[in-house]
C-alpha positions, 0 to 999 in steps of 0.5 A: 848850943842846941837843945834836944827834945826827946819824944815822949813814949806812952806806956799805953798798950793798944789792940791791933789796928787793921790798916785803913788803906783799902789795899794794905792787909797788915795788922799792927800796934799803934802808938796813939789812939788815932793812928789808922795807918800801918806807916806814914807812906799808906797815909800819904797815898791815901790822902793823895786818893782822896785829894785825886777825887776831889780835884777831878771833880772840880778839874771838870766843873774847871772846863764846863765854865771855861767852854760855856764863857767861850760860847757866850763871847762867841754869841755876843761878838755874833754879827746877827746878835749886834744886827739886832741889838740884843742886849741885857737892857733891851732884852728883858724889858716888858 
């Protein structure tokens, strides 16, 4: 047998809150002192924006590394680079 939790309610009154999505107008009463959001799908959306930035972001630096490794095994697989035996050993040697 199953026992249920009942949540508790506050009997804390809080001022109005304005919505923390950019979009959203509404004003509404929060139930806890840290709620930004007017319901659970602003919140959602909104950490979903910010998870979009983040990951374009390192999407970009993704692709730049991946192009650079692809020049650099086309230079060291390079007929004239092996002619000339350029290497790390023999390259910085003073």
């Amino acid at each position: 047998m199953k026992r249920e939790t009942k949540k508790r309610q506050s009997n804390r009154i809080y001022t109005l809150k304005k919505c923390a999505k950019p979009e959203c107008e509404i004003e509404f009463n929060p139930t806890d002192a840290r709620q930004i959001y007017c319901c659970r799908q602003h919140q959602i959306d909104s950490n979903n924006d910010k998870r979009k930035i983040i990951t374009s972001h390192q999407a970009d630096f993704d692709k730049k590394v991946k192009n650079n490794r692809k020049t650099l095994i086309k230079i060291y697989n390079n007929y004239l680079y092996k002619k000339k035996q350029y290497n790390t050993q023999n390259s910085f040697r003073l």
